[in-house]
C-alpha positions in Angstrom: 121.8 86.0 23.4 125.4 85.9 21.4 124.2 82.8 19.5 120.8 84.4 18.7 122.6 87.3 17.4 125.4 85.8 15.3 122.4 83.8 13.8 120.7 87.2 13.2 123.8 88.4 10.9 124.7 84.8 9.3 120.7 85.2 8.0 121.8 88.6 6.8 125.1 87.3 5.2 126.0 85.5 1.7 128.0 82.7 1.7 131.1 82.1 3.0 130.2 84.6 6.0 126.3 82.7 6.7 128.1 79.6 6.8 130.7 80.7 9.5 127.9 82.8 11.4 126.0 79.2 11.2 129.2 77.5 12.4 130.0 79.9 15.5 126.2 80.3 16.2 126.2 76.8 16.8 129.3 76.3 19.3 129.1 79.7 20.8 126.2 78.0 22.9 128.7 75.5 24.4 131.3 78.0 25.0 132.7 77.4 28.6 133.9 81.0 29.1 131.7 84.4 27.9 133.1 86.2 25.2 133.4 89.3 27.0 135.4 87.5 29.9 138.1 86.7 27.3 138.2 90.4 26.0 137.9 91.4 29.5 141.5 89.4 30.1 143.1 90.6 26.7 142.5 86.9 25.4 142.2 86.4 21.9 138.8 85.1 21.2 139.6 83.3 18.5 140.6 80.8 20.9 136.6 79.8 21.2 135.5 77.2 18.5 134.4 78.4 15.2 135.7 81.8 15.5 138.3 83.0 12.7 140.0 86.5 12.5 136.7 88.5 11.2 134.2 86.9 13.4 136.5 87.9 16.2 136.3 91.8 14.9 132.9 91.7 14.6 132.3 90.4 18.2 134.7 92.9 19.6 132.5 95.6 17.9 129.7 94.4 19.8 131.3 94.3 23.0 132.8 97.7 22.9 129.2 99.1 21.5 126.5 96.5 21.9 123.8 96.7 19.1 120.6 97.1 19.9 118.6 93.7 21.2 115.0 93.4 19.7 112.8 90.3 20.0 115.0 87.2 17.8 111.9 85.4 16.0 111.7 82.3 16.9 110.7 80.5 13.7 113.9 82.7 11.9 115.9 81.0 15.1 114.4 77.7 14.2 114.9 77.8 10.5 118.2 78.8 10.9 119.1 75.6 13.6 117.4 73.2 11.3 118.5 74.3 7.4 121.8 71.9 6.4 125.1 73.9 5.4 
């Protein structure tokens, strides 16, 4: 669900930011560890590929006050997957 929803806000953003929510979409799905496992051990998660200084804020945010889940379209989920940086 973390991927679908850091692919959600990298739709939302303007480049540099869609570009690095494309970038950590992608690897957050091979992620060995949860994010909130490393916040739950006072880990930096910056240690996880693909994830700089404001990604890391931003995933905080939603773990301390999870946004609201609706239904990810799949075709937006699809486009986004497929479209070259």
């Amino acid at each position: 669900m973390l991927s679908e929803l850091l692919a959600l806000e990298g739709a939302k953003s303007k480049p540099p930011f869609s570009r690095a929510f494309k970038r950590v979409s992608r690897a957050a799905i091979l992620w060995p560890e949860e994010a909130v496992e490393l916040s739950n051990q006072n880990r930096s998660l910056t240690e996880r590929a693909a994830v700089g200084p404001y990604i890391e804020k931003l995933l905080k945010r939603w773990i301390d006050s999870p946004p609201p889940i609706s239904e990810v379209p799949l075709i937006l989920v699809l486009q986004f997957f497929r479209r070259p940086d």
